[in-house]
N, C-alpha and C positions, 0 to 999 in steps of 0.2 A: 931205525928203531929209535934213538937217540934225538933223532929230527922232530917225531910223531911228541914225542913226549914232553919236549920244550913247547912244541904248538899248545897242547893241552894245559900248561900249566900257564903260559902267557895268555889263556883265554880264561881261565878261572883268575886271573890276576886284573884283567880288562873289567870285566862284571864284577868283582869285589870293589874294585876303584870305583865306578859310577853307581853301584851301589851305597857307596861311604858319601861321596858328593851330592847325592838326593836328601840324603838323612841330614848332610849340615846344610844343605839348601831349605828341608823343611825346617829345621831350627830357629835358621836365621826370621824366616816368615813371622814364626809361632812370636822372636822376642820381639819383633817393630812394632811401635803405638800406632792406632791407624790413622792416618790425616783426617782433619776435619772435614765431616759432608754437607755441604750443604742442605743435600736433601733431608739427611736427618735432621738438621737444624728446624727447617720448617716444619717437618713433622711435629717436631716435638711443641713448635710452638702453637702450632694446629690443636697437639693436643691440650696444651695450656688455657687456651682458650674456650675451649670442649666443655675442658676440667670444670671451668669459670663457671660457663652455664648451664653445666648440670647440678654447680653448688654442692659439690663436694668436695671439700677440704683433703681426701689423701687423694684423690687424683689431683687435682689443683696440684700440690707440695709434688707428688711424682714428675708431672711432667714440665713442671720448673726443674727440678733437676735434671729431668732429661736436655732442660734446651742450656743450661749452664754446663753442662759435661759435650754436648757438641761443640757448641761455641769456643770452650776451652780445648777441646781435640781429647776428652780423658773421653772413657770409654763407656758410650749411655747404657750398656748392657750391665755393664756393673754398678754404676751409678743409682740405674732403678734398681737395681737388687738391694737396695739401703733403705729399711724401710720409713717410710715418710711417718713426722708425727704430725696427727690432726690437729689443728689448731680449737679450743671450746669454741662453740657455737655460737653465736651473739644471743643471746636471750632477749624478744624483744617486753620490751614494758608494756605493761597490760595498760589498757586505754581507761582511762576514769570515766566511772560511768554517770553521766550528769545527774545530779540528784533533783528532778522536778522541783519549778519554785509555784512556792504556792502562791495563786492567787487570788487579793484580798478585792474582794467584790463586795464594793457597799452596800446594806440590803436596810433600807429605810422601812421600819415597821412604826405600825399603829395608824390611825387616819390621816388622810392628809386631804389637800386640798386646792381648786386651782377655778383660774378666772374663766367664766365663759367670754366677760368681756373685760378688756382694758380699767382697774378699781383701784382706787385711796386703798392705801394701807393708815388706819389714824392712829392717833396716841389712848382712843379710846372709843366706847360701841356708841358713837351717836358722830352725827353729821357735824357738829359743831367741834368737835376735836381736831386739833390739825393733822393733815396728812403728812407724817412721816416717812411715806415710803409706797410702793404703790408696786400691784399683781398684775403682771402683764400676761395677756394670754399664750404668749409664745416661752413664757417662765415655765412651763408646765406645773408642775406640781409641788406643792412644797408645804411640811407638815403642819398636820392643825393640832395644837394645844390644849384647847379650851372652848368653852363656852358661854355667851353672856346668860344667865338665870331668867332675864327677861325676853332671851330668843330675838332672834333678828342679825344678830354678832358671832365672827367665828374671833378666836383669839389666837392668832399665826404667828410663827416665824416668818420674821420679816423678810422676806424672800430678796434683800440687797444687803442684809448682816445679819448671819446667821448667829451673831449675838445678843441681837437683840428680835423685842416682840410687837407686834401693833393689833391694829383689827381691821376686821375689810367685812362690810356689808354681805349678808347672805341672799342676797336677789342680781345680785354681779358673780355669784360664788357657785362651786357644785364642792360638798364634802363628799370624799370618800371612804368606805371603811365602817368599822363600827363606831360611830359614833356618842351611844349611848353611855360608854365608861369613860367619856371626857370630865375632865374636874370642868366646875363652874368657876369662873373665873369673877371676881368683882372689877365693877367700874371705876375708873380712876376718880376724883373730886369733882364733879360737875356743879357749875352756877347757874342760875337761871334771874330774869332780873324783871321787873316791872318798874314804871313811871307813873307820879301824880297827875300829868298829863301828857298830852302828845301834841297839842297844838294850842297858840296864843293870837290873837288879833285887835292890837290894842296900842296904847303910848307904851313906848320903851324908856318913858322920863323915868322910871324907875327900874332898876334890871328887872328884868322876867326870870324866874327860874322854873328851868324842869328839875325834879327829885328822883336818882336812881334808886334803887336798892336792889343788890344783887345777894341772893339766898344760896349759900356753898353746903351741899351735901355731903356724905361719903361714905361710904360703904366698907372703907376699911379707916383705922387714925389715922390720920396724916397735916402735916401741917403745908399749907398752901401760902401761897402770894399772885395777889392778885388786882387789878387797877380799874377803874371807867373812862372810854373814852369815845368820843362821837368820830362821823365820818367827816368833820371838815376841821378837825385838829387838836380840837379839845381833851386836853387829857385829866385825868384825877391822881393824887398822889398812890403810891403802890402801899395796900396794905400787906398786914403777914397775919392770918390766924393758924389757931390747932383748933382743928376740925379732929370732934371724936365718933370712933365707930356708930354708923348709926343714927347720928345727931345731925345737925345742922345750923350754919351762923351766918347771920343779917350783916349787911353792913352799908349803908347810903350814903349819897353824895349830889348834890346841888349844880346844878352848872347853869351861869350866869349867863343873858342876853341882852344885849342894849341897841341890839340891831337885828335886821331882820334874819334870820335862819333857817333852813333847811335841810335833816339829813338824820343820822340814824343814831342809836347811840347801843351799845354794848359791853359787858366785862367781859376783861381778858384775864384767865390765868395764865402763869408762866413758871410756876411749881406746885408740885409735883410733874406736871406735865403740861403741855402746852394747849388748852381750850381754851374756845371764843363761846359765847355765852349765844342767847337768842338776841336777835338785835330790832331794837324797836322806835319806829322813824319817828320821827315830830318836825313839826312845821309850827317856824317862830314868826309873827306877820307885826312886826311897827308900827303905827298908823300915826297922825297927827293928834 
């Protein structure tokens, strides 16, 4: 009886012992930190990068901690339990929106005008004025001013300075436009000249003389200067008149021969503007 009874309490004493040995065995378990894993390590960084490109800032921040609490062996179960702060967002800058540049497009109004063929541009509406400047037909167009009163003349912008103004022939010209509300434009000072004679055939024991006289007009006042001189050299001293609106002034001159001559003679102005007059030949003949 005594036997039975020792067995029975040495077998509740066996099971109590290995009972008490599981409980500090599970203890011990429960206090260990766990070794660093690998695998979690990558995961986490996996997730990191996840985080990245889905562009969100608390997974980002979570699984940076997760790969910092592997790496370090602390425990990523607890670590993500911390809750991550978002970082603010970058706000991006609004784009400037160009403000359209205006553009200045020159728009040439009232008439204008252009050469059908290659034309003088003169200093004034007759043939005998010099050519200042000249309308090339590949110049296209380029505006008309004015008008001469006596038709025949357009009065342009100089189409090589657009500072200044000339005239060019309307039988070289096409105007375009309404031409009718053109101002008239007046002619610069024109001369025109006549001779006592044009030809001699005689002794030259005495000089021969032809007699100019050149007649200066004008249409506005203005005061001119002006000279005679022939085609083989001969020249006249340079006068100066005021010439008034309207009116007109004489003024001659003599030119000697003691030999035979032939050749043209005409006035030149050279203010207000630069005109050659009409030029009228003579023929001087010497004889014994």
């Amino acid at each position: 009886m005594k036997r039975r009874t020792f067995s029975a309490i040495s077998a509740i004493a066996i099971i109590a012992f290995f009972s008490m040995a599981c409980n500090l065995l599970s203890l011990g378990a429960a206090t260990q930190a766990p070794a660093a894993n690998p695998v979690n390590v990558d995961t986490a960084v996996a997730q990191t990068i996840a985080a990245q490109n889905a562009a969100n800032p608390v997974n980002v921040d979570t699984a940076v901690a997760l790969t910092v609490a592997a790496q370090n062996g602390s425990n990523p179960v607890a670590v993500a339990s911390v809750t991550a702060t978002s970082l603010p967002t970058a706000t991006t800058a609004p784009t400037d929106t160009a403000i359209p540049t205006a553009v200045m497009t020159a728009t040439l109004s009232g008439p204008m005008i252009h050469a059908t063929t290659d034309t003088n541009c003169r200093s004034g509406p007759g043939p005998g004025y010099e050519a200042v400047s000249f309308l090339l037909v590949s110049a296209g167009s380029t505006p008309l001013l004015g008008k001469y009163d006596n038709g025949g003349w357009w009065y342009i912008q100089d189409p090589r300075n657009s500072g200044s103004v000339c005239w060019v022939w309307n039988q070289t010209t096409v105007a375009e436009g309404n031409v009718a509300t053109l101002p008239i434009k007046a002619a610069p000072p024109f001369i025109k000249i006549k001779t006592d004679k044009t030809s001699y055939n005689g002794s030259c024991a005495v000089a021969q003389t032809i007699t100019v006289t050149g007649t200066i007009s004008s249409e506005t006042s203005t005061n001119v200067k002006f000279h005679f001189e022939t085609s083989t050299g001969l020249s006249s001293p340079t006068y100066s008149a005021n010439v008034t609106a309207g009116d007109s002034f004489s003024q001659s001159y003599a030119f000697s021969f003691t030999s035979s001559s032939s050749g043209s003679i005409q006035a030149v102005m050279t203010s207000p503007v630069n005109f050659n007059s009409n030029a009228i030949s003579y023929d001087i003949i010497c004889g014994p």
